[in-house]
N, C-alpha and C positions, 0 to 999 in steps of 0.2 A: 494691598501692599504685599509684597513680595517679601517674606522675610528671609534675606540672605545673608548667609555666615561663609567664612566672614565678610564682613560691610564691605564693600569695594570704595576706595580714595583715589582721587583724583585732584592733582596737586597741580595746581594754576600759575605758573611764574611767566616772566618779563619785564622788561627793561620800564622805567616810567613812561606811560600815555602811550601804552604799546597797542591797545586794548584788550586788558584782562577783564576790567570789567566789564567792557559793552559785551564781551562772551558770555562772563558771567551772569551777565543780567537776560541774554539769549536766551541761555541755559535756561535757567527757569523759570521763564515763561512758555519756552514749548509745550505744547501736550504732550508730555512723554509720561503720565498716570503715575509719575514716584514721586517720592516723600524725599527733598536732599536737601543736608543740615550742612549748613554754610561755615567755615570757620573761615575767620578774616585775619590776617595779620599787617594791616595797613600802616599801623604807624607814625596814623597825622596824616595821611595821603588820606584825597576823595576815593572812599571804598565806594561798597556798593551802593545802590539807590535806597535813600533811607523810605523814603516813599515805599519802597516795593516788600522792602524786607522787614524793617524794623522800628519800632518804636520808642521811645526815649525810657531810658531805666530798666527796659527787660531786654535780660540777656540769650533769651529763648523765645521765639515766636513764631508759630505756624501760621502761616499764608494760607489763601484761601487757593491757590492753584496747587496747592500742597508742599510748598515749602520750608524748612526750618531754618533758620538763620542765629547762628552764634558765636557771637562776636567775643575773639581774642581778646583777655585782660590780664591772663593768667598765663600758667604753663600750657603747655601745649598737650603734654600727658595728662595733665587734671581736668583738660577738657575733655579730650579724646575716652578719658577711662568713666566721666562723671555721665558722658554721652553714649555708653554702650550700656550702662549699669542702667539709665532712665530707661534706654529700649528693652532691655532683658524684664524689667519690674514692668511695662506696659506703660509709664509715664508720657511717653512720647514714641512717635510713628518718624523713621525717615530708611530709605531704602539704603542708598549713598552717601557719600561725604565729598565735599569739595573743598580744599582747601585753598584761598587764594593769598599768596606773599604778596612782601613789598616791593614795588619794582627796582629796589638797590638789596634787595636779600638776595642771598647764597641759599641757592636749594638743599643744600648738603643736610642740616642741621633737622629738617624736615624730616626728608627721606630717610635717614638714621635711625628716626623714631621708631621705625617701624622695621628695624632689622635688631632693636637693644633689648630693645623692654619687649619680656615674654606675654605680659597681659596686653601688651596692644597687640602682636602677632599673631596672638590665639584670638582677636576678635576683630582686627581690621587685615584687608589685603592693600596695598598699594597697588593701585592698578599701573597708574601712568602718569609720568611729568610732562605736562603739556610748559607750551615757553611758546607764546606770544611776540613775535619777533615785525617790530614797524620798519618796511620798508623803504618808506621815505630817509627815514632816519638814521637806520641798524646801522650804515657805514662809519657814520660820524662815533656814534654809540660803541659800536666795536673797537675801535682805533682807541678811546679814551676811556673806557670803563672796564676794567676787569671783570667786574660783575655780570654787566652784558653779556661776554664771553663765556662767565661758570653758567650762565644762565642756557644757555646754546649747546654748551657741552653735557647736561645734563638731562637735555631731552629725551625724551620717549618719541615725541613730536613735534614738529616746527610749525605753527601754524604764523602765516605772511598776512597781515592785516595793510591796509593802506597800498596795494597794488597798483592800485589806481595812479595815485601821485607818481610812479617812475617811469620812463619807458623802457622797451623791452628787453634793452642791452645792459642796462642797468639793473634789473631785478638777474636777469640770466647768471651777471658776474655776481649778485651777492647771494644765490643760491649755491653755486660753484664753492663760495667762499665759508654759507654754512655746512655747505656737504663735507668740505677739507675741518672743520672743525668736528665734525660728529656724524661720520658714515652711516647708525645705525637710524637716525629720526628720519623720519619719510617728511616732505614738507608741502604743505600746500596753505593755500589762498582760504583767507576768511576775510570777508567781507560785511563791515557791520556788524562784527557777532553772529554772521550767518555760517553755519557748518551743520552737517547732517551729524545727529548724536554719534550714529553708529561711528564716526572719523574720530570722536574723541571721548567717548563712556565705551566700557566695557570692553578695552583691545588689548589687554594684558600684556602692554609695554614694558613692564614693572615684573611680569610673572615669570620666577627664575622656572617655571616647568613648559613654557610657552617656546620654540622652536624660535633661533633667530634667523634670520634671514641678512647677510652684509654681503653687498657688491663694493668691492673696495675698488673697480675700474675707475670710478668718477675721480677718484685721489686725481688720478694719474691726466697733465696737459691740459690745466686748470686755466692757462693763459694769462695771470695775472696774480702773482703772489703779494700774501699779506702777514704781517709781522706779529703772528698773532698770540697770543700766550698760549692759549689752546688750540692745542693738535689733536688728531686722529688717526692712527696706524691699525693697521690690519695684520695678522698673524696666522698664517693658514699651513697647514702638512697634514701630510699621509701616515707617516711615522707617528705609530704610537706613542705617548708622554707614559715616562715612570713618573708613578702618581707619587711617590718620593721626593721624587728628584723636584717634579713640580711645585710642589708644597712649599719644601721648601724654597725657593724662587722666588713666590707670590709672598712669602713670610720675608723674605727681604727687600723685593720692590715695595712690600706695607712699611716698613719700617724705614728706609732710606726714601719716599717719595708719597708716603701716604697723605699727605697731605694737595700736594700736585695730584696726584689719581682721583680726576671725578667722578668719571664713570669707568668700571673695565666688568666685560659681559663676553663669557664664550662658550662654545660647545665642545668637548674633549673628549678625543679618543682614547681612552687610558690601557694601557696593554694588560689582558687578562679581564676584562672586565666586558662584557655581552653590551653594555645598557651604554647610552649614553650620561655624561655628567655635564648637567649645567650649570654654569656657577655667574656669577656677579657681584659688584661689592662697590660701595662709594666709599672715597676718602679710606679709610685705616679697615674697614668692615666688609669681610669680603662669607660670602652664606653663597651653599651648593645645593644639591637634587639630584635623587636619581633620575634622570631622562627614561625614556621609551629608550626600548632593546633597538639596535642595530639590524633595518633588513638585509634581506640574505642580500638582495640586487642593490642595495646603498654603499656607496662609498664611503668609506671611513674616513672621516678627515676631521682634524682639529679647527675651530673659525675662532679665534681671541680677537676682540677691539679694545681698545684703551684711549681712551679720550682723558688727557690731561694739560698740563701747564707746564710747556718747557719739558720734558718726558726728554729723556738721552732713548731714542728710538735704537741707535744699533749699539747703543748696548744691552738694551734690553732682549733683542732680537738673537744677538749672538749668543747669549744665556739661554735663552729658551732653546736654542738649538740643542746643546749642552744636555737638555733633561727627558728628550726622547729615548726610547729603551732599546739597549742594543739586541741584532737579530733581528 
């Protein structure tokens, strides 16, 4: 075992019968030699293979291919802190953490956890929201569930299960459709729960010191617009942001829309300042980093995305303008 601090989490959503769990049950069966402690938040839904994982009346149990499974009954902090405390005293072995919702939960509530409370930050990292997105399906599903949508919006990664069932004009428009909801998830195909670990453990989707990468071009001649709750806008300049000026900004889109703001993630140029600042925040909670210094041959430039619900885009845009620093 690999003893790594802190724990890396990896937090499993999608819409119902998306396949979270035929991933999940991938998951741990591959030979990947770690030890990963399951936390379920099912809710009466077919979780995972009780066969595989767990036994009737225990809430804790190691598998013979190394893994642990424990299953939500509680708060989610009293698991998360009762499960770092067993690994600290030698009780239990697990490298990882996987977190799987319900497929009508809001990621929000999750991911929070791990921006609130200082004893889980000081012993878990949030790696990445993965969001299991069924292609046959997602059109219908998007159109009629909001949930669907927060779900999409709050990706790290898109993985397309059921490709199979569409043809190829049909997957193209509803990739087009998840990219105009959330520029920054990269999306690809899983098939049966089949994915190479390296596409979904360890890619630091989540990691506000991790360099973002957004090509906002895809936004642009989508061919076929959708009425969606959630949007996706891109925010890019040369001009330096007064870190003032910007604060405050993000202290009033928190407070007039923090609830619409699912996800908002960017890189900033702030005048006077060598390093780069990276910041991100879901719903009301927004936590920053000093980045790596600015090279001499880099260009400076600001990259904000904001992925929310109903978002007033130019005015948000027009303000931003506003708190760039004159000269």
């Amino acid at each position: 075992m690999t003893d790594t601090h802190p724990i890396p989490v990896t937090l499993l959503t999608g819409f119902l019968g998306a396949g979270k769990t035929t991933l999940l049950n991938r998951i741990l069966q591959e030979p990947h030699g770690q030890r990963i402690a399951v936390i379920e938040n099912e809710f009466g839904e077919t979780g995972i293979d009780n066969e595989l994982l767990f036994q009737a009346g225990e809430q804790i149990v190691e598998m013979n291919n190394g893994c642990i499974c424990c299953t939500v009954r509680g708060d989610l902090l009293r698991i998360l802190g009762d499960l770092a405390g067993r690994r600290e005293a030698g009780e239990i072995r697990f490298d990882r953490v996987v977190i799987e919702t319900t497929g009508l939960a809001d990621p929000a509530p999750v991911a929070q956890t791990f921006f609130v409370e200082e004893t889980i930050r000081d012993d878990y990292r949030l790696d990445a929201i993965l969001t299991v997105v069924d292609a046959k399906h997602a059109p219908r599903q998007l159109d009629e569930h909001h949930e669907a949508q927060e779900q999409v919006g709050f990706a790290d990664r898109i993985l397309l299960s059921k490709t199979d069932l569409v043809d190829a004009a049909a997957l193209a428009e509803l990739e087009a459709r998840l990219r105009a909801m959330n520029p920054r998830a990269p999306i690809q195909p899983v098939h049966f729960g089949q994915a190479p670990l390296r596409d979904i453990l360890d890619i630091h989707g989540f990691d506000l010191d991790a360099i973002l990468g957004i090509e906002p071009d895809f936004l642009n001649d989508l061919g076929h617009e959708h009425d969606d709750e959630v949007h996706a806008f891109v925010y890019r300049a040369e001009r330096p942001f007064d870190a003032a000026k910007l604060l405050a900004l993000m202290d009033l889109l928190i407070s007039e829309f923090g609830v619409d703001l699912l996800r908002y993630k960017g890189i900033l140029h702030i005048a006077g300042n060598p390093n780069k600042i990276v910041f991100q925040g879901v719903h009301g909670l927004l936590d920053e980093s000093l980045g790596a210094p600015w090279r001499e041959d880099e260009k400076r430039e600001s990259v904000l995305v904001f992925i929310g619900r109903n978002l007033p885009r130019e005015q948000i845009v027009a303000t931003l303008k506003t708190c760039h620093a004159h000269g």
